[in-house]
CHARMM internal coordinates of N, CA and C (Angstrom, degrees):
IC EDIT
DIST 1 N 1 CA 1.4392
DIST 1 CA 1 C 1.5247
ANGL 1 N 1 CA 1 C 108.26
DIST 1 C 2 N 1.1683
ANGL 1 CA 1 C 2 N 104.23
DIHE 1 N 1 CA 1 C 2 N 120.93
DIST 2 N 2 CA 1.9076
ANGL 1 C 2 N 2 CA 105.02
DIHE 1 CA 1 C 2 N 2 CA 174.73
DIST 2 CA 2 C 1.5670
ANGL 2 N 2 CA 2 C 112.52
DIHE 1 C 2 N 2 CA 2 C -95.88
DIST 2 C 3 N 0.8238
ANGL 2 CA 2 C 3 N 128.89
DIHE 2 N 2 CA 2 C 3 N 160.97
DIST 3 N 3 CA 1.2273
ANGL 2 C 3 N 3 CA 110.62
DIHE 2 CA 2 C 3 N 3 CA -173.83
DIST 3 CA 3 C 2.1023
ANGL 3 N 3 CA 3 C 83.92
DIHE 2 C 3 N 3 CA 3 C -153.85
DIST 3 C 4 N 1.0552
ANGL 3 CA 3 C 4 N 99.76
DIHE 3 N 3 CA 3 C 4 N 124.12
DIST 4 N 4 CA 1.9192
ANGL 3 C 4 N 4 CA 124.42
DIHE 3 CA 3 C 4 N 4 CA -166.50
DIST 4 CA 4 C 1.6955
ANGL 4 N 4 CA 4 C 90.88
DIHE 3 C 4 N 4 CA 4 C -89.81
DIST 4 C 5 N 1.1090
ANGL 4 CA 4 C 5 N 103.45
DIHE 4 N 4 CA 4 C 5 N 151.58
DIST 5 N 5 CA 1.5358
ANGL 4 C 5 N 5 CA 135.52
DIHE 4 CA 4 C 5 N 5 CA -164.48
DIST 5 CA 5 C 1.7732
ANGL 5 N 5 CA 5 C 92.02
DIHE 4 C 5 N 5 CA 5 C -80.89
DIST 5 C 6 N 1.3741
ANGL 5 CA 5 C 6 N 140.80
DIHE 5 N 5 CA 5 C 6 N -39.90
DIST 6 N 6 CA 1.5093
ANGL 5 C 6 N 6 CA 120.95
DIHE 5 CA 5 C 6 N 6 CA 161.15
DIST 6 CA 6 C 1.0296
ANGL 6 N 6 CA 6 C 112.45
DIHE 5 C 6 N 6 CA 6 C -55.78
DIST 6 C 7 N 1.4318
ANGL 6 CA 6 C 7 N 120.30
DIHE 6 N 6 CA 6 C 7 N -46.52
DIST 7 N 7 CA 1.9385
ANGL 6 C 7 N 7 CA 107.34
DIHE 6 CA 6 C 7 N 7 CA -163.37
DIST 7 CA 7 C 1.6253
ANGL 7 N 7 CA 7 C 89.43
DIHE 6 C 7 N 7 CA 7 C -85.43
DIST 7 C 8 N 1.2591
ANGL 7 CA 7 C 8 N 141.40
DIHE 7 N 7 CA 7 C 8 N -12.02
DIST 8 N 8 CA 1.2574
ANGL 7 C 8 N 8 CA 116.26
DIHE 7 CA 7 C 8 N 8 CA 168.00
DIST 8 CA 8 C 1.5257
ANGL 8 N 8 CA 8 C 114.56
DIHE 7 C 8 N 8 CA 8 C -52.60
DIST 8 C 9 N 1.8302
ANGL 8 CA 8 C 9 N 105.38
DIHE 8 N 8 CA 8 C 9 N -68.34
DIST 9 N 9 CA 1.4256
ANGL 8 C 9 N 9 CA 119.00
DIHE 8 CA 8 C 9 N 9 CA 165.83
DIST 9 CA 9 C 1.6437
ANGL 9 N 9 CA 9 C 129.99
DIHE 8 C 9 N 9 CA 9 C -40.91
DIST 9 C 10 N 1.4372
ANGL 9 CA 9 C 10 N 121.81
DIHE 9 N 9 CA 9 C 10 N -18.46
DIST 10 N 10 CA 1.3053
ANGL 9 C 10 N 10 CA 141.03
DIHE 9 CA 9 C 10 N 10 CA -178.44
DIST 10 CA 10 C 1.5570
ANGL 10 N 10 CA 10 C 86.83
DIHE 9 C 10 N 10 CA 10 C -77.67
DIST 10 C 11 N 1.8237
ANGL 10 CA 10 C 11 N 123.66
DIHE 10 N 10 CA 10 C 11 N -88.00
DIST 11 N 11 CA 1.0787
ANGL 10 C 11 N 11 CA 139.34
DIHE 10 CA 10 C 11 N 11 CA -177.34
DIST 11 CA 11 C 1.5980
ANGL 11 N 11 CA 11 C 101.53
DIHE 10 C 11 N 11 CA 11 C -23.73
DIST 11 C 12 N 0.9407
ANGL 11 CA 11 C 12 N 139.12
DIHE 11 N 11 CA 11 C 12 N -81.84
DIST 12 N 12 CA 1.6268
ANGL 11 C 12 N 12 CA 152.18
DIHE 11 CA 11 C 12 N 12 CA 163.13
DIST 12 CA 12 C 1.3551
ANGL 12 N 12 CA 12 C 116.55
DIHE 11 C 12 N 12 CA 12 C -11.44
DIST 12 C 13 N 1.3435
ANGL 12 CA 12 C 13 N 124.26
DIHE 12 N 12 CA 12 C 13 N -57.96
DIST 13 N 13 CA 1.2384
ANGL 12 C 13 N 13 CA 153.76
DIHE 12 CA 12 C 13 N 13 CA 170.23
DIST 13 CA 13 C 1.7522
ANGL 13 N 13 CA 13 C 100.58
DIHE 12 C 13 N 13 CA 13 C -48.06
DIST 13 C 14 N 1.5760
ANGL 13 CA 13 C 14 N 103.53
DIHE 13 N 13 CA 13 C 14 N -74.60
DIST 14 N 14 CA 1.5961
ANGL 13 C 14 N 14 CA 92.36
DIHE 13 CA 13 C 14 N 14 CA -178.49
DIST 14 CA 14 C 1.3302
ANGL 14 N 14 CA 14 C 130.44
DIHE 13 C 14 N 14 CA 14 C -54.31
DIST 14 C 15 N 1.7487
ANGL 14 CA 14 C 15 N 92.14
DIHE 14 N 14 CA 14 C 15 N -37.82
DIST 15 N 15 CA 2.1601
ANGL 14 C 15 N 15 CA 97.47
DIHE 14 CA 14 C 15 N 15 CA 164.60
DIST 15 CA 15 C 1.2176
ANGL 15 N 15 CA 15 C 114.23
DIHE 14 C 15 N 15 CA 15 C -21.40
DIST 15 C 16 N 1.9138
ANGL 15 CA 15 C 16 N 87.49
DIHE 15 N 15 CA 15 C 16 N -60.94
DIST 16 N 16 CA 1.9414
ANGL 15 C 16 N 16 CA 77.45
DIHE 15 CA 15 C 16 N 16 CA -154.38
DIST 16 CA 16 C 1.2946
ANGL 16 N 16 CA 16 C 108.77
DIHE 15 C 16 N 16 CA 16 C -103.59
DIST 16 C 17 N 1.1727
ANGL 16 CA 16 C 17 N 113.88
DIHE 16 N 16 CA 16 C 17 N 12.80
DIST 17 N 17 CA 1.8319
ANGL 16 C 17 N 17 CA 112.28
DIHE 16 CA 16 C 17 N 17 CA 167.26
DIST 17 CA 17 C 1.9772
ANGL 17 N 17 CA 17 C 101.36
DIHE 16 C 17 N 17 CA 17 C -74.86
DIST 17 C 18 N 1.4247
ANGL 17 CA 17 C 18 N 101.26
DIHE 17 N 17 CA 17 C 18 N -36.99
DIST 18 N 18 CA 1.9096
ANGL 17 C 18 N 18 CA 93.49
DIHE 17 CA 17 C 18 N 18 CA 166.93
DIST 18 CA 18 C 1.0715
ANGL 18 N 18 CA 18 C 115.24
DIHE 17 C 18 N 18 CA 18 C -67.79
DIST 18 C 19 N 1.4999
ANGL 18 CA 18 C 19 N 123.21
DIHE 18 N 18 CA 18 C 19 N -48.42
DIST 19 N 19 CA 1.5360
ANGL 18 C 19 N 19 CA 123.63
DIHE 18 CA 18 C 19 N 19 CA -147.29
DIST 19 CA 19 C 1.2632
ANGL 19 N 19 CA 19 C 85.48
DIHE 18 C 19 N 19 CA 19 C -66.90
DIST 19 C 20 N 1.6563
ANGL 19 CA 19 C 20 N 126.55
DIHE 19 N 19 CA 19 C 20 N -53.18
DIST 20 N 20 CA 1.5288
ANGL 19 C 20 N 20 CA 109.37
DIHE 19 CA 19 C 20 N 20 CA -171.13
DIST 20 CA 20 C 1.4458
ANGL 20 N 20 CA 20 C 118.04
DIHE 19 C 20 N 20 CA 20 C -55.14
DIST 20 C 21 N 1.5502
ANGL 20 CA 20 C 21 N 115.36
DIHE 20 N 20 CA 20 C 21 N -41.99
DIST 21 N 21 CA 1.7574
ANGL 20 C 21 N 21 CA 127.86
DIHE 20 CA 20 C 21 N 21 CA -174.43
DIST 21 CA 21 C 1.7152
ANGL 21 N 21 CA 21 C 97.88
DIHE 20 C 21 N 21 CA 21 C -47.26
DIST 21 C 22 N 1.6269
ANGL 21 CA 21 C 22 N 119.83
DIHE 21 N 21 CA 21 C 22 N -39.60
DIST 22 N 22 CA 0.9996
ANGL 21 C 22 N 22 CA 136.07
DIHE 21 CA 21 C 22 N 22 CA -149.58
DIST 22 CA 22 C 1.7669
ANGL 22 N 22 CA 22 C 102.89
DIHE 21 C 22 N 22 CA 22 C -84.39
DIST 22 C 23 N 1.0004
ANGL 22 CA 22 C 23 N 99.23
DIHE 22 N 22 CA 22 C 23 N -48.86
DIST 23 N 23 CA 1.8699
ANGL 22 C 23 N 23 CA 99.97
DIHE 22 CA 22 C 23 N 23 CA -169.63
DIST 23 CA 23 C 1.6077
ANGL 23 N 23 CA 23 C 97.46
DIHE 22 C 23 N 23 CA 23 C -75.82
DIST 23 C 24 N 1.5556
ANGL 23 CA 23 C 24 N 121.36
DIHE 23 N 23 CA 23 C 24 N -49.05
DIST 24 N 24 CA 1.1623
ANGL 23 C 24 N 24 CA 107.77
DIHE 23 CA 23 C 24 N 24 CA -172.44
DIST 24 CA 24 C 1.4855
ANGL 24 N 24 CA 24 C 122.99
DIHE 23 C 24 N 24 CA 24 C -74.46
DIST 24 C 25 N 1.1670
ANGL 24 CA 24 C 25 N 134.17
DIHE 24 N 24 CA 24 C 25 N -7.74
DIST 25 N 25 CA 1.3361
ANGL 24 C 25 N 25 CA 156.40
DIHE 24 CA 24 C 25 N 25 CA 150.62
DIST 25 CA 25 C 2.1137
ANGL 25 N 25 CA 25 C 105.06
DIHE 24 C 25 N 25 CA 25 C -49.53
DIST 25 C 26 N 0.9764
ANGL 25 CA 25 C 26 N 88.14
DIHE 25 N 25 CA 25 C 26 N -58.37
DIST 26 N 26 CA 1.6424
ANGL 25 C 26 N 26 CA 103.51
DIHE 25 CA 25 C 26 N 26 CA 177.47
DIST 26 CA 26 C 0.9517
ANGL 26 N 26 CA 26 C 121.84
DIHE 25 C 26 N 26 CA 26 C -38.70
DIST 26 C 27 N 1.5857
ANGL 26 CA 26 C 27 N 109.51
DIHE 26 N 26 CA 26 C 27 N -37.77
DIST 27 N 27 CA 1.8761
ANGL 26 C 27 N 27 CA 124.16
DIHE 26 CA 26 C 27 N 27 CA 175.66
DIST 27 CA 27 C 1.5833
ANGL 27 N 27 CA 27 C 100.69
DIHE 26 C 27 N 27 CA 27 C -78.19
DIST 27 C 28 N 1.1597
ANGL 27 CA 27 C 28 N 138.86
DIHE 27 N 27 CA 27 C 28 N 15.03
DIST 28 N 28 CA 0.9034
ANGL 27 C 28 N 28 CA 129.70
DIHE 27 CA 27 C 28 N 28 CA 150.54
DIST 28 CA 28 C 1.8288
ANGL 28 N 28 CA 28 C 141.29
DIHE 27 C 28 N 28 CA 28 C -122.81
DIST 28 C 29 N 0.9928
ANGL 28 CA 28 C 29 N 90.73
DIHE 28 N 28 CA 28 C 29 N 28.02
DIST 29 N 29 CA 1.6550
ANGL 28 C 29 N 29 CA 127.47
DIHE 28 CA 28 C 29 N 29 CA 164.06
DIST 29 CA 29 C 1.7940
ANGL 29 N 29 CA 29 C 101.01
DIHE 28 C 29 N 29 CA 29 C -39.15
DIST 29 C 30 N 1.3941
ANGL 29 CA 29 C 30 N 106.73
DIHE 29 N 29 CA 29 C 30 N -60.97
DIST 30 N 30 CA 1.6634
ANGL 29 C 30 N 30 CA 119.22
DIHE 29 CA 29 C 30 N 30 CA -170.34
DIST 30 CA 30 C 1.2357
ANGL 30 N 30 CA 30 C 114.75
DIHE 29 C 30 N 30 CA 30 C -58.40
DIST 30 C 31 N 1.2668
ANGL 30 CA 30 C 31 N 111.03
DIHE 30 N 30 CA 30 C 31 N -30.33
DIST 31 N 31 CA 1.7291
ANGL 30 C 31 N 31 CA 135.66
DIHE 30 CA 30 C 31 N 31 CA -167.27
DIST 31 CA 31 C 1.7306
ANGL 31 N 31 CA 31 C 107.54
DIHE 30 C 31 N 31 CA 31 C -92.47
DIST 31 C 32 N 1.2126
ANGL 31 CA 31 C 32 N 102.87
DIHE 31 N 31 CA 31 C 32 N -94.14
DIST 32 N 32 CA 1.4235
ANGL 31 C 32 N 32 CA 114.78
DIHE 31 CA 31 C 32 N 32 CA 155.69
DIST 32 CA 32 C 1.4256
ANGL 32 N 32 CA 32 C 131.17
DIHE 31 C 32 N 32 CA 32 C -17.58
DIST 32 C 33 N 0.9164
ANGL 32 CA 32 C 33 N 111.03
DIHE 32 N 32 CA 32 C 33 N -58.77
DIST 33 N 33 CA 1.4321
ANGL 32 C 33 N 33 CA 120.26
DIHE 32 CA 32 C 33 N 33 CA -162.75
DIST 33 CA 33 C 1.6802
ANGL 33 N 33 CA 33 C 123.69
DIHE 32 C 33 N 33 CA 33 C 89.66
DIST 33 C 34 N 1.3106
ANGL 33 CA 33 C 34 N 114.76
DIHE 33 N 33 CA 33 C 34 N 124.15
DIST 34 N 34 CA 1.5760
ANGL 33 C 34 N 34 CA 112.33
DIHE 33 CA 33 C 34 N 34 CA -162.33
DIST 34 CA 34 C 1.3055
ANGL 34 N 34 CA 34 C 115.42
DIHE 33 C 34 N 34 CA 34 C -61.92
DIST 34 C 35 N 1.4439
ANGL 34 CA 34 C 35 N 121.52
DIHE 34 N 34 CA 34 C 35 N -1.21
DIST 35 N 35 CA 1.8667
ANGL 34 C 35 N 35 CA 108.44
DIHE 34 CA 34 C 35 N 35 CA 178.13
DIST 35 CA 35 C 1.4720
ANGL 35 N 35 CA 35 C 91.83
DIHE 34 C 35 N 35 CA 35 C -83.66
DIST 35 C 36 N 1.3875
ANGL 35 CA 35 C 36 N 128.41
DIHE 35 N 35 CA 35 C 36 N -61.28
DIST 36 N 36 CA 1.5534
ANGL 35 C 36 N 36 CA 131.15
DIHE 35 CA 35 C 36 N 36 CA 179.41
DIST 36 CA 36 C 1.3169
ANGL 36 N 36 CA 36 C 123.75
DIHE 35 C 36 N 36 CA 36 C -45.33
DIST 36 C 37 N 1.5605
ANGL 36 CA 36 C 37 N 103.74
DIHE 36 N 36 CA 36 C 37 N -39.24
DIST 37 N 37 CA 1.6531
ANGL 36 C 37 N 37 CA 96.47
DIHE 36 CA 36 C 37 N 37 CA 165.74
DIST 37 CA 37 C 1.4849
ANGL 37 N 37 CA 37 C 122.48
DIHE 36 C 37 N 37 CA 37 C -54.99
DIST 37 C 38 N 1.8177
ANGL 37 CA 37 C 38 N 112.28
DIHE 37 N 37 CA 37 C 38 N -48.60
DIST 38 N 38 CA 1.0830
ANGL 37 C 38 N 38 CA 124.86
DIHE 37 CA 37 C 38 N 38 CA -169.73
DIST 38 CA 38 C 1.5578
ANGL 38 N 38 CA 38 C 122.04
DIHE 37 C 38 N 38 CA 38 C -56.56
DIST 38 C 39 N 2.1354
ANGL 38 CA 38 C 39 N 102.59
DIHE 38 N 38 CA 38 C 39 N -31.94
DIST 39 N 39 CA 1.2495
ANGL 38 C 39 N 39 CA 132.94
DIHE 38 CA 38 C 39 N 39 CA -175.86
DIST 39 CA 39 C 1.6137
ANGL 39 N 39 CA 39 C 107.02
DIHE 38 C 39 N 39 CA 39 C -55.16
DIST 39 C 40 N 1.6807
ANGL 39 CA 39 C 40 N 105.14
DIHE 39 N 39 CA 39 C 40 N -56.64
DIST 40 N 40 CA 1.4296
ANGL 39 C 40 N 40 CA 111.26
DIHE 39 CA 39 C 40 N 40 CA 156.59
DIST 40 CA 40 C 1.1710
ANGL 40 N 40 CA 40 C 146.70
DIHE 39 C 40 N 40 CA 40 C -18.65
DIST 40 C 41 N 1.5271
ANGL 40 CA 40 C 41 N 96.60
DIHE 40 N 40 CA 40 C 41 N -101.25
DIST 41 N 41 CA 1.5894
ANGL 40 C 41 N 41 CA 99.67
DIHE 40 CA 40 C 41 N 41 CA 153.56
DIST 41 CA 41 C 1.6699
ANGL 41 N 41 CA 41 C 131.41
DIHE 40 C 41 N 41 CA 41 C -14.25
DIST 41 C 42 N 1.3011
ANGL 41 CA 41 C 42 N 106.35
DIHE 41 N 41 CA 41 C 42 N -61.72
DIST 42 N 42 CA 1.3986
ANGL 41 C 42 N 42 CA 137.78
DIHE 41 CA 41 C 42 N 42 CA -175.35
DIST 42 CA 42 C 2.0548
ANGL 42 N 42 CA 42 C 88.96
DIHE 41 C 42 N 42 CA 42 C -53.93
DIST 42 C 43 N 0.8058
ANGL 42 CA 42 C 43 N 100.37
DIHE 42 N 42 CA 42 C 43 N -46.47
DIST 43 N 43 CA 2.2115
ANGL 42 C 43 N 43 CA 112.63
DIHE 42 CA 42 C 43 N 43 CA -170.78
DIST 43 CA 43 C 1.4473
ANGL 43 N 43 CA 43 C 70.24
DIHE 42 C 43 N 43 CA 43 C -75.24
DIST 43 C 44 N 1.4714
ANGL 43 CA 43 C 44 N 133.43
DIHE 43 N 43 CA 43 C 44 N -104.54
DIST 44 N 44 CA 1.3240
ANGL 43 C 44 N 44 CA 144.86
DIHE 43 CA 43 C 44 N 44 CA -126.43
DIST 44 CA 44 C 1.4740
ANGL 44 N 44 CA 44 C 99.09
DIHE 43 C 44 N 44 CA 44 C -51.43
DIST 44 C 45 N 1.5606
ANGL 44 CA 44 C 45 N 147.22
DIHE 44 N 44 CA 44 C 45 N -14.25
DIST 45 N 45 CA 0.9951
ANGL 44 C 45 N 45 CA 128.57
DIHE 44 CA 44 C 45 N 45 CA 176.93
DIST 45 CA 45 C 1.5600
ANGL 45 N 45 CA 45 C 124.87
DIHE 44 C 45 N 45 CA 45 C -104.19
DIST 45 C 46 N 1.3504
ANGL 45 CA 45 C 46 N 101.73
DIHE 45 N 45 CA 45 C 46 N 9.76
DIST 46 N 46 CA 1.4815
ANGL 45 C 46 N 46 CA 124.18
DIHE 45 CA 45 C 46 N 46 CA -179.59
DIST 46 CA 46 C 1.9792
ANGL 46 N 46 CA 46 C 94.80
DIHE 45 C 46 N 46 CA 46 C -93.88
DIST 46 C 47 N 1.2799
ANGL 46 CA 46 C 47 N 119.53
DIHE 46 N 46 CA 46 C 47 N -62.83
DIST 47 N 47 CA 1.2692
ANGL 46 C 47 N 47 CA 143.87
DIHE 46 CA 46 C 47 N 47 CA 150.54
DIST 47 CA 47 C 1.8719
ANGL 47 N 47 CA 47 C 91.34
DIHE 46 C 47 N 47 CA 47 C -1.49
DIST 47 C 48 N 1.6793
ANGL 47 CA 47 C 48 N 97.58
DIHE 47 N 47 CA 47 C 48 N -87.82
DIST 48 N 48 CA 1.4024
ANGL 47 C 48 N 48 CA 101.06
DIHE 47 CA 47 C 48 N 48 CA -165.64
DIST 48 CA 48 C 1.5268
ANGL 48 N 48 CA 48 C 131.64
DIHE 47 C 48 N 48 CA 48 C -57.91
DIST 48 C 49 N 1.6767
ANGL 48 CA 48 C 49 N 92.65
DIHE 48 N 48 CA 48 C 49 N -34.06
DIST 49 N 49 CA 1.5412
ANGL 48 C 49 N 49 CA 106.03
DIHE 48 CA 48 C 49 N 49 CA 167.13
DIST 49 CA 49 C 1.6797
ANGL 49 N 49 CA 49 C 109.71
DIHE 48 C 49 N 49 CA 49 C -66.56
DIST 49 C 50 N 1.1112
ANGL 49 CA 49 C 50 N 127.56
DIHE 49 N 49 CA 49 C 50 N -12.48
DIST 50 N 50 CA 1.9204
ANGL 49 C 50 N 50 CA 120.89
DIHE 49 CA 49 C 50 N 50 CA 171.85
DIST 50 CA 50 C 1.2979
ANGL 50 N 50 CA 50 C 92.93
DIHE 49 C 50 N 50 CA 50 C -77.56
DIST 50 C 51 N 1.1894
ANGL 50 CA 50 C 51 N 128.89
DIHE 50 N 50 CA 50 C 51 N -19.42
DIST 51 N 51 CA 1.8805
ANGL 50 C 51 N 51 CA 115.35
DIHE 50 CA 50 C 51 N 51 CA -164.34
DIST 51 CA 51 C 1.5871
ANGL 51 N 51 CA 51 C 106.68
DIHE 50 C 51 N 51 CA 51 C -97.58
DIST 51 C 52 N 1.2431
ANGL 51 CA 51 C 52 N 96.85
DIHE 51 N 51 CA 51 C 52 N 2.46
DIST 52 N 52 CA 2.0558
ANGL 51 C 52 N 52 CA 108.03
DIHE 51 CA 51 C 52 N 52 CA 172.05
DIST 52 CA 52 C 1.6614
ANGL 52 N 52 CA 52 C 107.19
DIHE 51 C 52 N 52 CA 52 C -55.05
DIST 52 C 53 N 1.5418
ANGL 52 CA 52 C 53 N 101.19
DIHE 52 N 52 CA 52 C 53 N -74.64
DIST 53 N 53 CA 1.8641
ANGL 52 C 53 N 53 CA 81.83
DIHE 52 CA 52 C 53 N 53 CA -176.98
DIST 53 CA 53 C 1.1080
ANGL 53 N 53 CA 53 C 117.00
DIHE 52 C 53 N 53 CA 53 C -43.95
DIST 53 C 54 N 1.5104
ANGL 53 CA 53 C 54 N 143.27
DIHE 53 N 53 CA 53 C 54 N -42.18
DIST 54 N 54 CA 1.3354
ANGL 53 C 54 N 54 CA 138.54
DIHE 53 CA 53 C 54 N 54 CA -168.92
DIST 54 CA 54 C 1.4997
ANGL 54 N 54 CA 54 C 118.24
DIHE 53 C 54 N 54 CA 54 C -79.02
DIST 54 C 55 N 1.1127
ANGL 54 CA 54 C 55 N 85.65
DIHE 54 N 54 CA 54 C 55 N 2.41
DIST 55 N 55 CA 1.5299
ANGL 54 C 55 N 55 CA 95.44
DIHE 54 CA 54 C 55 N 55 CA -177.51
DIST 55 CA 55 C 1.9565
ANGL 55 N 55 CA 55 C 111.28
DIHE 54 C 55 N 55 CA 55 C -106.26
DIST 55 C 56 N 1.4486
ANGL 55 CA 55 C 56 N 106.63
DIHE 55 N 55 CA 55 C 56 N -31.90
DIST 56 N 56 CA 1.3126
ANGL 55 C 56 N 56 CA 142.91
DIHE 55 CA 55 C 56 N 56 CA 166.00
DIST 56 CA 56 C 1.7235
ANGL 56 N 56 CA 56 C 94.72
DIHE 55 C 56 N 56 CA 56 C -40.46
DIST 56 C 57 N 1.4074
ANGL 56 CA 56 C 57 N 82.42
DIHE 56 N 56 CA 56 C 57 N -77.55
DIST 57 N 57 CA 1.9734
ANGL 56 C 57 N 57 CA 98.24
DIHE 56 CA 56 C 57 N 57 CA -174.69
DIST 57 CA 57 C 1.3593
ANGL 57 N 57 CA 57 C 112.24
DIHE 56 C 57 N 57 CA 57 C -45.54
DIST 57 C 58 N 1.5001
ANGL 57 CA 57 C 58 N 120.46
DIHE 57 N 57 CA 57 C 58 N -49.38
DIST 58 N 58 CA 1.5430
ANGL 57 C 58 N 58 CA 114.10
DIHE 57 CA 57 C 58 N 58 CA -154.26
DIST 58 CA 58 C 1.7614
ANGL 58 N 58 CA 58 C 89.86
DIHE 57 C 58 N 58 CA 58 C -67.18
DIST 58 C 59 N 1.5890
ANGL 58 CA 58 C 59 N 101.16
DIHE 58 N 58 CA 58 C 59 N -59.55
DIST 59 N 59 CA 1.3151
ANGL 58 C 59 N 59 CA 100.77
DIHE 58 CA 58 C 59 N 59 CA -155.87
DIST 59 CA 59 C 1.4599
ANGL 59 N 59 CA 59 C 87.92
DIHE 58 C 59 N 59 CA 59 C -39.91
DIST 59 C 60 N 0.7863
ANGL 59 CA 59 C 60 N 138.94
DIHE 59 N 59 CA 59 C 60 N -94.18
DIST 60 N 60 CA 1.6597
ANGL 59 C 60 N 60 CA 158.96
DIHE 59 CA 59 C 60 N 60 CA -144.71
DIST 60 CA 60 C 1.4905
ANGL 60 N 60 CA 60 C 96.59
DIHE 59 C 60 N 60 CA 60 C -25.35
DIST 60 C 61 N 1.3511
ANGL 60 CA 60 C 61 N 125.66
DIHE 60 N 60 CA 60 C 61 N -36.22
DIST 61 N 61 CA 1.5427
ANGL 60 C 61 N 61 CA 132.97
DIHE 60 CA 60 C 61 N 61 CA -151.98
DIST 61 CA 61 C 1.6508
ANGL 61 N 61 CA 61 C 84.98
DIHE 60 C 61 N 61 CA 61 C -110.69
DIST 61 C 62 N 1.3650
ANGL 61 CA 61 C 62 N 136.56
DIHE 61 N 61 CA 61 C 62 N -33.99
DIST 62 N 62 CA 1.4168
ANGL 61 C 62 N 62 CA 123.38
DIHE 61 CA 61 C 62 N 62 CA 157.44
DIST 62 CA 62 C 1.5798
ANGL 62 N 62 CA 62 C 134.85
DIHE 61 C 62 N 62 CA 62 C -58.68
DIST 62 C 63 N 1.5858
ANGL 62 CA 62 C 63 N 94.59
DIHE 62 N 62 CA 62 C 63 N -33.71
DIST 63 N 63 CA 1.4903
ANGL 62 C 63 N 63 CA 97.75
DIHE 62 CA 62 C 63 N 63 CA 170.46
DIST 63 CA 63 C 1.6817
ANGL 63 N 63 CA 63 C 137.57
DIHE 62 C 63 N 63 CA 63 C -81.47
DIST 63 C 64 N 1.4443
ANGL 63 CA 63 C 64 N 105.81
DIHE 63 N 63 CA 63 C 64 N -26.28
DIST 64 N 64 CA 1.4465
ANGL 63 C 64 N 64 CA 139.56
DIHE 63 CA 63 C 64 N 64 CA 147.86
DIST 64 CA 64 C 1.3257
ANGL 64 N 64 CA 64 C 114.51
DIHE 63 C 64 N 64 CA 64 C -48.85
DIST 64 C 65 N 1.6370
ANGL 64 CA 64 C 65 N 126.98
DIHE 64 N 64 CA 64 C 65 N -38.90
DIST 65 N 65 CA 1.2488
ANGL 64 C 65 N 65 CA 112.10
DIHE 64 CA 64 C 65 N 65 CA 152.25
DIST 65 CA 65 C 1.2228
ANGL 65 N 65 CA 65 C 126.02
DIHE 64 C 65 N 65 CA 65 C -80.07
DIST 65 C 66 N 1.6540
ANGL 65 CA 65 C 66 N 130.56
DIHE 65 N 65 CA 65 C 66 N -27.74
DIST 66 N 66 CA 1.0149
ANGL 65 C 66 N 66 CA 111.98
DIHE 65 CA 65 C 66 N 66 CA -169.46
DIST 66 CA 66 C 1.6407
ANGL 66 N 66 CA 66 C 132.80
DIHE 65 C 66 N 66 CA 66 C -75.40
DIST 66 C 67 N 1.7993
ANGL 66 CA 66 C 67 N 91.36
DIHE 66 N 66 CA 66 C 67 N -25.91
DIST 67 N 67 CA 1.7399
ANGL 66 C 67 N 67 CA 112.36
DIHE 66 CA 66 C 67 N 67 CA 166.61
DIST 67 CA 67 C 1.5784
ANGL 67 N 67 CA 67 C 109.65
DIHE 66 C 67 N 67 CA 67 C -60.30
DIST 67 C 68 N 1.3255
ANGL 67 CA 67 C 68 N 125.78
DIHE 67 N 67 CA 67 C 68 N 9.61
DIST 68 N 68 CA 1.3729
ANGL 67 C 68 N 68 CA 96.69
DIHE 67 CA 67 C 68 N 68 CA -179.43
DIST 68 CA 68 C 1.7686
ANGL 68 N 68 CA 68 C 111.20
DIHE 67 C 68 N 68 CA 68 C -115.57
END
COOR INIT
IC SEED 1 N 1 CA 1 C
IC BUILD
């Protein structure tokens, strides 16, 4: 399995587009209520994983410029 330096950066990218969706969501546990928070999260990382191909592409179209 090879795995190419965009979908590395893609993969990476969605991490922390959740982890952030994820912690700041978290502060609202008190408010919310922790099944709905959890419900969230649980949505917001499905959310981030759709933004992979586009995320796939840029990198790919960022790194293609930068090698030249």
């Amino acid at each position: 399995m090879k795995i190419t330096p965009p979908s590395a950066l893609a993969a990476w990218a969605v991490g922390t587009a959740w982890l952030v969706i994820f912690v700041v969501v978290d502060r609202f546990d008190a408010y919310w209520g922790e099944a709905l928070v959890h419900w969230i999260q649980a949505a917001s990382f499905l959310v981030a994983l759709a933004f992979y191909p586009f995320f796939k592409r840029w990198f790919a179209a960022w790194l293609a410029q930068r090698s030249r």
